[in-house]
N, C-alpha and C positions, 0 to 999 in steps of 0.2 A: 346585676346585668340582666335583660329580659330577657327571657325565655327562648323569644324569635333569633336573639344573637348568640347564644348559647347551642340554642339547632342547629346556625351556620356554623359555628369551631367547630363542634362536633363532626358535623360533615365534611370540612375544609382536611380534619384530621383525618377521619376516616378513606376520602379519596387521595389524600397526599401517600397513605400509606399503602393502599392500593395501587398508584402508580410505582412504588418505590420497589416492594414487590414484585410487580410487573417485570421492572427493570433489571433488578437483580437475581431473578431465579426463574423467570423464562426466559425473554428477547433475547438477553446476551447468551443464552445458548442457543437459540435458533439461529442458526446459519442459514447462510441460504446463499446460489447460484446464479449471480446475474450476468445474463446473454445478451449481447450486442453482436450486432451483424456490421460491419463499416466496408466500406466499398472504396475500398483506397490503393489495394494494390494496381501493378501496371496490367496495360491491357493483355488477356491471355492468358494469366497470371493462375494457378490450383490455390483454392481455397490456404487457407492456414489458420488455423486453432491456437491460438493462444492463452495459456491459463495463467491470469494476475494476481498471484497472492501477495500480503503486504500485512505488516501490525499483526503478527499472530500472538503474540506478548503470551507467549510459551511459559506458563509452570509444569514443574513435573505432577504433580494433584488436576491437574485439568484431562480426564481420560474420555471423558465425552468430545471435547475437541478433537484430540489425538486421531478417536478411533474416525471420525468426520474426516480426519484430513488423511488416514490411511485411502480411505475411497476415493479420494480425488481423481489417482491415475484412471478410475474406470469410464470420465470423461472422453481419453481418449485422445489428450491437446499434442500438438505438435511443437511444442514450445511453451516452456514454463518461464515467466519471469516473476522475481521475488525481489521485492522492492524494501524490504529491512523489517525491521525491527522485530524478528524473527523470534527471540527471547525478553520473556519477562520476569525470571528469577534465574540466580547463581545456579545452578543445579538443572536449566534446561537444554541444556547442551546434545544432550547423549537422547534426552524424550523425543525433540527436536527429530535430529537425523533419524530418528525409527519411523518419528510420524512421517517424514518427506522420502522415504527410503524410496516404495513404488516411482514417486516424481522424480526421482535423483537418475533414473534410466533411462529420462526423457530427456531431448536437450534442452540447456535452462541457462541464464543470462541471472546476477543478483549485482544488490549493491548493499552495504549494512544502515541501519541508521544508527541515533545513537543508543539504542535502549542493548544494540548490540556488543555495546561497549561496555556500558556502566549499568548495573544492577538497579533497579528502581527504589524509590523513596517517598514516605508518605509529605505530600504535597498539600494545599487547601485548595481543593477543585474549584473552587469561586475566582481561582485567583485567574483561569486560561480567559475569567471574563472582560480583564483589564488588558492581557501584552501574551504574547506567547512565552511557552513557557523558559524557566532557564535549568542547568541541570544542577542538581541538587548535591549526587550520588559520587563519592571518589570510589566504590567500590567497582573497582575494574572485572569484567568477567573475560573467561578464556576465548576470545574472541578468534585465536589462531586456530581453533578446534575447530570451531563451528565452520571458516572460511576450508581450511582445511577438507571436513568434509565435502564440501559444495563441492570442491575444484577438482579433488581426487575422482569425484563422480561427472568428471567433464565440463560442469559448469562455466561459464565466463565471470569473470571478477571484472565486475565493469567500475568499481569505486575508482573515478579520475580515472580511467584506461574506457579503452574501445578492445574490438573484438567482431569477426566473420561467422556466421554458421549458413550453411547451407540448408533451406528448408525445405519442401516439397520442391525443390527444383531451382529454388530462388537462390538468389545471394544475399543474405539480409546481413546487415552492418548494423552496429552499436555503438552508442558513445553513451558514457554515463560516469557521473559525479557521487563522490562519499555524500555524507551526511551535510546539508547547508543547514538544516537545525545547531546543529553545533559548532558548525563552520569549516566543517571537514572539507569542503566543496572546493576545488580546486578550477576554476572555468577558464585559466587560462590553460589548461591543458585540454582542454575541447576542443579546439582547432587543431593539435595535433594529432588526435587522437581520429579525429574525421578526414584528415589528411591520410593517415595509415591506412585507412579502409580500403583504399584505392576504388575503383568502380564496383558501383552495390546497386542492387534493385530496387533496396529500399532502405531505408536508414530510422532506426528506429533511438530512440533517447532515455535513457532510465536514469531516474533520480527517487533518493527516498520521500524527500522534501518538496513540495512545488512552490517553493516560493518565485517571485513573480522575475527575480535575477535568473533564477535556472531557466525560466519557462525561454524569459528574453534570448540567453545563451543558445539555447537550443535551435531557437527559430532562426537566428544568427548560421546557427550551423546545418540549417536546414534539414533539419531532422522530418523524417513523415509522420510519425508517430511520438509521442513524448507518455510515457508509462511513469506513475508515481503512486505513494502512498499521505502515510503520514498522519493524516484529517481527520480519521475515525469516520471520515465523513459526517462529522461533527460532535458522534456519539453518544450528546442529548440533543436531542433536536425537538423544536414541536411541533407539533402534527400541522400540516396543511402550511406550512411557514418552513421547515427544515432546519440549515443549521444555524445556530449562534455562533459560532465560533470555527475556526482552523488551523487556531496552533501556528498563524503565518502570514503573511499579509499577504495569501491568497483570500480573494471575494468570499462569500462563503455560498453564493447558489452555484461556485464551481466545486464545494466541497467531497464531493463524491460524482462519479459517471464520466461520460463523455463531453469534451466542449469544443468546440473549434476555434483556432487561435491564427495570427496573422501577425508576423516580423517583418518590417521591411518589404511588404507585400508577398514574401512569404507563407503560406496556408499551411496550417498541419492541426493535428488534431490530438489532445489531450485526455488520457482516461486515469482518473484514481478512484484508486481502488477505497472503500470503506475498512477496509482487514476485518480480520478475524479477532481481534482480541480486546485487550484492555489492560490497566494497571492492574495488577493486583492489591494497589490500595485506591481504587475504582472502579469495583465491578458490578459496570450497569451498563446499560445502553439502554435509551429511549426515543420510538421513534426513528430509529437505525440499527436494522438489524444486521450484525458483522454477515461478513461476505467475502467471498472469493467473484473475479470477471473472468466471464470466458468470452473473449473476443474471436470471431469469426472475421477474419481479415479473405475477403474475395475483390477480384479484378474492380476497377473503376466505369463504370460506364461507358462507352466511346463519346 
């Protein structure tokens, strides 16, 4: 082999491993805070803070996480909502509610996804390149603890139900679906669930999932807002191109952030979140680095 082709392996190695690195023992611990302003509530209307966490894929061994999302509360948000897949090992259950303890005194709206269910399993990451994934894992976790906690802490259990909370003065209404990854998704109970609200100010939609059924549902039920997870926001991504992939036959440049959506001439507006975490038999991130939203919801324009 020449010389000159021998230079390029060598460096093709050398940067591969450099990237891999990158991925695995910095980015995926840098967290980070991403701020949206949207100008959607009604006229008049006091601001509202909203903190979107989602995919925190919880081990009890992840204490640089933990301690990250003990400071959350010092944000300050007026409403938490937590979009799933909140654990990623048997045994994060109890790490979990200590790291969300501060948020748990905030009012907060959740829905589970499936990792909430079923313990994770090593998978062949090449394969989310072909079809989203399927779930692998029968090992069930104590998933009545974890809901349990939320709810005793005031939370809404919005998986298939809706739900009222009153926010800086507002009446904000909820409708939201279990897991449509696994198929937990129930959408014909979203018409009734938007029906029980009776008159709201504003109507907000949580799914863990945004596949492009929920997104339809939603706009159907004319939700203002549609809150999700899920995507990793792609979790490897490449630079200046974003993601490959979303686990969903969601597009993938809606993979992460805000986007503007349209049912039946309908207008509402969609934000997922990237989350916080990862499998624990994939722990990388490139080119996305996990995250919490905090949306600043203020009055609409005249």
């Amino acid at each position: 082999m020449p010389d000159v082709l021998v230079g390029l392996l060598v460096a093709c190695l050398v940067l591969g491993a450099l990237v891999f690195a990158w991925a695995a023992l910095i980015e995926r611990h840098w967290f980070a805070i991403r701020r949206e302003t949207l100008a959607i509530l009604p006229s008049g209307a006091k601001p509202i803070r909203i903190l979107h966490i989602g995919d925190v894929h919880l081990a009890p061994w992840q204490k640089r996480k933990m301690a990250w999302m003990l400071r959350l509360a010092n944000l300050k948000p007026d409403l938490v909502v937590d979009t799933g897949d909140n654990l990623g090992h048997e045994d994060a259950i109890a790490p979990l509610l200590k790291s969300l303890a501060p948020l748990l005194k905030v009012p907060g709206v959740f829905v589970n996804g499936s990792n909430d269910y079923f313990a994770p399993k090593v998978r062949n990451p090449l394969s989310y390149l072909k079809a989203p994934s399927e779930r692998l894992s029968n090992t069930a976790l104590d998933t009545a603890t974890m809901v349990s906690g939320f709810e005793g802490a005031g939370w809404l259990n919005l998986n298939n139900r809706g739900g009222v909370f009153e926010v800086c003065g507002l009446r904000l209404g909820f409708i939201g679906v279990d897991d449509a990854h696994d198929g937990l998704d129930d959408l014909s109970s979203l018409g009734a669930s938007r029906a029980a609200l009776g008159t709201c100010d504003f109507v907000v939609g949580v799914s863990h999932a945004p596949y492009l059924k929920v997104i339809d549902a939603m706009g159907e039920q004319k939700v203002d807002l549609l809150l999700a997870g899920h995507t990793h926001g792609g979790q490897v991504c490449l630079p200046f191109y974003g993601a490959l992939v979303t686990n969903c036959d969601l597009p993938t440049k809606y993979a992460k952030g805000v986007s503007a959506w349209s049912v039946n001439g309908h207008n509402f507006l969609l934000n997922v979140v990237a989350g916080l975490g990862h499998s624990i038999y994939a722990p990388v991130r490139l080119a996305c680095r996990p995250e919490v939203r905090l949306l600043e919801l203020t009055a609409a324009s005249a």
